[in-house]
KOLDO-768149 format. One record per residue (C-alpha): x, y, z. Coordinates in steps of 0.05 Angstrom, whole numbers, padded with zeros to 5 digits, always signed. Example, Ala and Ser with C-alpha at 12.3 -4.5 7.8 and 13.67 -1.06 7.14 Angstrom:
+00246-00090+00156;+00273-00021+00143;
end
This chain:
+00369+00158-00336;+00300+00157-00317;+00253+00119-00370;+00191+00101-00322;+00140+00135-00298;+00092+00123-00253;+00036+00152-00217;+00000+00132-00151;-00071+00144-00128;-00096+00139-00055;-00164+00129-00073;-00202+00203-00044;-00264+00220-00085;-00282+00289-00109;-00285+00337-00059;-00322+00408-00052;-00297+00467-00007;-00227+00446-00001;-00163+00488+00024;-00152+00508+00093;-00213+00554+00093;-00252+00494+00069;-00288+00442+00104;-00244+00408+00164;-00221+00340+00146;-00272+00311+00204;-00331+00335+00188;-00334+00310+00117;-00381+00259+00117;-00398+00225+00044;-00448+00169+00033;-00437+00099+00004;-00451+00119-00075;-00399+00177-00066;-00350+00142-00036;-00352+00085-00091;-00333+00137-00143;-00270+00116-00122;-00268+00053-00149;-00298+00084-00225;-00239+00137-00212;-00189+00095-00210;-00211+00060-00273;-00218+00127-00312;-00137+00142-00292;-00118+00080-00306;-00155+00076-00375;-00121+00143-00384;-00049+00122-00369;-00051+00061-00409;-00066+00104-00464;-00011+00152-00453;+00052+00101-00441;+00055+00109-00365;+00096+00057-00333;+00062+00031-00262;-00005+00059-00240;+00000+00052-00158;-00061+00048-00115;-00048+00039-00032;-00098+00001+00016;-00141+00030+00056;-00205+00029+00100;-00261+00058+00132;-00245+00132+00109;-00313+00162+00103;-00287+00223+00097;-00276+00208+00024;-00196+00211+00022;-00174+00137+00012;-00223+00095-00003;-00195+00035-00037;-00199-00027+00015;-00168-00077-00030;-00121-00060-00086;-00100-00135-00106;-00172-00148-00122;-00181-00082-00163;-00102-00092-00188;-00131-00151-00220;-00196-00116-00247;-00157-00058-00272;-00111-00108-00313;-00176-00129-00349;-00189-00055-00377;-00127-00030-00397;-00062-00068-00445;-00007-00050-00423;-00004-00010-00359;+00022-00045-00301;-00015-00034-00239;+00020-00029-00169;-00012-00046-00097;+00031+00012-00061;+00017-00015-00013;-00013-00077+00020;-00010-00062+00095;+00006-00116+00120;-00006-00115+00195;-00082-00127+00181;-00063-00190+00135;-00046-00258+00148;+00021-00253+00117;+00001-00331+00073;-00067-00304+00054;-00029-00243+00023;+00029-00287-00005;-00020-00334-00039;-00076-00273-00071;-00009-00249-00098;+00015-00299-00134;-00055-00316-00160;-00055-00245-00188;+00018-00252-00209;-00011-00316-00255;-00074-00277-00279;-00045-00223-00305;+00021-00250-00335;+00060-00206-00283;+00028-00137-00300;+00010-00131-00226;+00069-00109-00175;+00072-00117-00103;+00083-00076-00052;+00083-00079+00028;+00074-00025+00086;+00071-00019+00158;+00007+00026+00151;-00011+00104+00184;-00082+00107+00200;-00097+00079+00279;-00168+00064+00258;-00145+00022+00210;-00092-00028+00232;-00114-00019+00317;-00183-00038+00280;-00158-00106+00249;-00121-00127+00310;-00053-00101+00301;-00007-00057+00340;+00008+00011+00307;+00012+00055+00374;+00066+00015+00394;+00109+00031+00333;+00160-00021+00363;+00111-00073+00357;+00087-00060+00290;+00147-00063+00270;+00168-00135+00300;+00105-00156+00260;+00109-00130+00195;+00186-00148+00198;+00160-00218+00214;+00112-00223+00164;+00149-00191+00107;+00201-00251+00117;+00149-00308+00119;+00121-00282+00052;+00189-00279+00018;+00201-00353+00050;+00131-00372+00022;+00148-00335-00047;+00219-00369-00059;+00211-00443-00025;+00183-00502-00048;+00177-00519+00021;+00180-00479+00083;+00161-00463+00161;+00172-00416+00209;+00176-00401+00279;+00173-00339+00310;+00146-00293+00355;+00074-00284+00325;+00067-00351+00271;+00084-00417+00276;+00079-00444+00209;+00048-00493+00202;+00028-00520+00264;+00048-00585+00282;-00016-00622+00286;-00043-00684+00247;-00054-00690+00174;-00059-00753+00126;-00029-00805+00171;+00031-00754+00185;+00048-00689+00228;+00049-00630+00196;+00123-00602+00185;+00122-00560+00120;+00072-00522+00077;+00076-00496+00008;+00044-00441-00028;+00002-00453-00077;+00002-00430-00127;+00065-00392-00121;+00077-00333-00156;+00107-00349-00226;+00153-00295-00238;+00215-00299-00180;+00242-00264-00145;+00178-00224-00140;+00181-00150-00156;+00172-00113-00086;+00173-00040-00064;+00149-00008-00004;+00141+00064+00020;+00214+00096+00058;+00196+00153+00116;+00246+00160+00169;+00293+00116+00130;+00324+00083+00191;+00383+00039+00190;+00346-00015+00217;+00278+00000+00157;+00326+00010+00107;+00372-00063+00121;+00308-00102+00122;+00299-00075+00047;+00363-00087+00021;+00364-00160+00049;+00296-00179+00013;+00315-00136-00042;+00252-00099-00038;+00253-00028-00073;+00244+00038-00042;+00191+00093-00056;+00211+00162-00033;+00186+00228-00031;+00190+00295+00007;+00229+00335-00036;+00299+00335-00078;+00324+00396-00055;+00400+00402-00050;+00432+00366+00011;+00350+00359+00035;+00331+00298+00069;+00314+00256+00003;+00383+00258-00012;+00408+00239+00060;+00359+00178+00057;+00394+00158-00018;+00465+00153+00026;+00438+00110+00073;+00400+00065+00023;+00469+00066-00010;+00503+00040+00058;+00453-00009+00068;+00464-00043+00006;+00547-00036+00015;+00535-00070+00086;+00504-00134+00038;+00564-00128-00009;+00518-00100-00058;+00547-00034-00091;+00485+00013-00118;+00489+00077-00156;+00460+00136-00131;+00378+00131-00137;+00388+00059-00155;+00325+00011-00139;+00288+00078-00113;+00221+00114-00144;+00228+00186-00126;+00152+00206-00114;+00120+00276-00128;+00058+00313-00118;+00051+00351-00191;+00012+00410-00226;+00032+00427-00295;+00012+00489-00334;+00034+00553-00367;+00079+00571-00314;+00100+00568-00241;+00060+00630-00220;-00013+00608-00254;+00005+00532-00221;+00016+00547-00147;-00049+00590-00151;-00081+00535-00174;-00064+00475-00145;-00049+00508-00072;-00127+00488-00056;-00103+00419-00072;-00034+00421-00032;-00076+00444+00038;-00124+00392+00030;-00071+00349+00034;-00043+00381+00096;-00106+00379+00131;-00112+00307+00132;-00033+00281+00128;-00014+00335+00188;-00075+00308+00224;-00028+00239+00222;+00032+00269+00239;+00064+00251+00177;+00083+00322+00173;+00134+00317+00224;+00147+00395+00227;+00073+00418+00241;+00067+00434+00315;+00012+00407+00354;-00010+00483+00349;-00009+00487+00273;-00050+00426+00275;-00100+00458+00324;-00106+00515+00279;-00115+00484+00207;-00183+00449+00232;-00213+00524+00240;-00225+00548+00173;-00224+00616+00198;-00159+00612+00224;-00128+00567+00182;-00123+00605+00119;-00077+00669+00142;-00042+00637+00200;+00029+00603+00197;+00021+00538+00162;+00061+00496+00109;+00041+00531+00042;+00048+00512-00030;+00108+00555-00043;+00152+00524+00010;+00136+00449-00015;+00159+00479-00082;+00210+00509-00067;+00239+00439-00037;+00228+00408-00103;+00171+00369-00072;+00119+00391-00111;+00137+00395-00185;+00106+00457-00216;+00109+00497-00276;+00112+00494-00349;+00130+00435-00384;+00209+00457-00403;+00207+00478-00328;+00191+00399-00292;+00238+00371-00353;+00302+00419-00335;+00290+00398-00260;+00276+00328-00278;+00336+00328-00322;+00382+00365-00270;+00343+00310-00218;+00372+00250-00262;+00453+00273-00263;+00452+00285-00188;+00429+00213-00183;+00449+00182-00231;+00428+00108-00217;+00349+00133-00218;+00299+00108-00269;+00240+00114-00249;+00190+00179-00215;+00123+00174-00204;+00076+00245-00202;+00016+00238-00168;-00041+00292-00151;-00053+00313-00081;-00128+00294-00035;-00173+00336-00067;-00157+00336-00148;-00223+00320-00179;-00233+00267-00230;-00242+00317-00292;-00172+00359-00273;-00125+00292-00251;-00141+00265-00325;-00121+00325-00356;-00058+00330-00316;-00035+00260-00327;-00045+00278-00403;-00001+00346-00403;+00052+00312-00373;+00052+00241-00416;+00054+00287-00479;+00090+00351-00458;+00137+00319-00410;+00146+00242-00421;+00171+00255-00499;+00237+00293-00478;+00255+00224-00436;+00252+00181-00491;+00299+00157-00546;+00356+00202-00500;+00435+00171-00493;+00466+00222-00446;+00539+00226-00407;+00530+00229-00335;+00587+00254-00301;+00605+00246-00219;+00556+00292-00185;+00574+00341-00136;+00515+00314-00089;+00550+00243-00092;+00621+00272-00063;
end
């Protein structure tokens, strides 16, 4: 039954001329006082959500996006600035990329947080999207393969640093520590400190392709699983559940279905599904124009792409639309008894979920985003709570 909800923020700034007739995603150029309105932005949502009895607010890491889309470079310092402002709210770093980390710096400003903030901040790893980010720090994200290797390595000296009073490591990229001199002795072990106080640490990362390899290095950390792109029937979310499933089976770990997931949603609530797609599809093509730029739209043609940075062409040529990402049950619109019925319907076809998060797509100024995450803590949130309801074998799950 899903009780939590969540909502995650990128960091983009308020934007002018958006849609696909709008400006093109590489020509926006903002200066330095505009682009730190992400920072007060992010304070003003999560203000707001504490307020209204949201679960997790999620920021992700980012850098050097002048264009004004994600511009929050380090979400465990502002995770722990956030904590400061708000009471109960817990506040997510969805996620710390961490190619451009050393894997013990990131371990140890963790579990510093973790202490601060008597566990209200939640961690959260990802391989990372954006060339001129990780190429920038050093790390390999052309060479998917290699990034890979890494971040696999990493992830699994963090969890040895986490969970061991002692430890080392030798692999491919660290050797921890190295054996050199120290005090009269060589060096054979390190340990963290401080470790994190609350074990095993709380993880989730971000699931695209879902491959059987992605999804076993998960399950054997027990790190959590944030999806999105749609709950259609039989639609890829769903496949991606079935494999999580398997992946936990192969550990001799049995999981209901949506178990240790977040299903994750763009949003727009108002007086009905008509009056929302006109209104937020200036939102949903902002977003296009700078995730199909990444190729994180994997159906978009290289053409399609070519087109949407012409804002004469883009706006009446063949390109993902609002009504298509709806219609996949990707983007939640409508009135408020309209997300509850398919929320409702979403939680017996998976019946192990407990958790959604509903975000608001590159582009949703400061001003609209509050009200949204209000509508939907007071006209949406209330049907969730105080519920006991019989879930019976769904016919996704046969």
């Amino acid at each position: 039954m899903i009780t939590k909800f969540d909502s995650l923020y990128a960091g983009h700034v308020d934007l002018e001329n958006i849609g696909y007739g709008g400006t093109p995603i590489n020509d926006r150029r903002f200066d330095n006082d505009h682009l730190s309105t992400a920072l007060s932005k992010a304070e003003a949502m999560a203000r707001k959500m504490d307020e209204l009895g949201y679960t997790t607010f999620w920021m992700a890491e980012h850098h050097f996006q002048r264009e004004g889309t994600e511009c929050l470079p380090n979400v465990l310092l502002m995770a722990l600035h956030l904590t400061h402002i708000t009471k109960n709210l817990k506040i997510g770093t969805g996620f710390n990329i961490t190619p451009m980390w050393h894997p013990l710096r990131l371990a140890e400003d963790y579990a510093v947080a973790d202490i601060l903030t008597n566990g209200r901040v939640v961690f959260g790893v990802g391989r990372g999207y954006h060339t001129r980010e990780v190429e920038t720090f050093g790390a390999p994200l052309i060479d998917q393969e290699a990034n890979r290797e890494l971040f696999e390595e990493q992830v699994d000296i963090i969890f040895k640093a986490f969970n061991s009073e002692e430890f080392s490591h030798k692999g491919k990229h660290y050797t921890l520590p190295p054996e050199v001199p120290y005090r009269g002795y060589t060096l054979k072990e390190l340990t963290l400190v401080p470790r994190p106080k609350r074990l095993p640490v709380e993880c989730w990362q971000p699931i695209q392709g879902g491959s059987e390899r992605a999804l076993a290095f998960m399950a054997k950390h027990g790190i959590q699983g944030m999806i999105g792109g749609g709950s259609a029937d039989g639609g890829a979310m769903h496949n991606v559940v079935l494999k999580w499933q398997e992946a936990h089976r192969r550990i001799g770990k049995e999981l209901a279905l949506g178990e240790r997931l977040c299903f994750g949603f763009h949003a727009y609530i108002g007086e009905s599904k008509e009056q929302c797609i006109r209104e937020a599809a200036k939102y949903y093509e902002e977003n296009m124009k700078m995730f199909g730029e990444l190729r994180l739209n994997r159906a978009m043609t290289d053409e399609q792409i070519e087109i949407m940075r012409d804002p004469k062409l883009a706006p009446t040529a063949k390109l993902p639309r609002i009504e298509d990402a709806v219609k996949s049950s990707g983007f939640l619109t409508g009135s408020p008894d309209e997300i509850i019925e398919h929320l409702m319907k979403l939680e017996k076809a998976y019946p192990g979920l407990d958790r959604i998060s509903i975000s608001l797509s590159v582009g949703v100024p400061e001003a609209v985003a509050l009200e949204q995450l209000e509508r939907f803590a007071k006209e949406v949130m209330p049907a969730f709570k105080g519920r006991k309801i019989e879930v019976k074998t769904p016919e996704l799950a046969k």
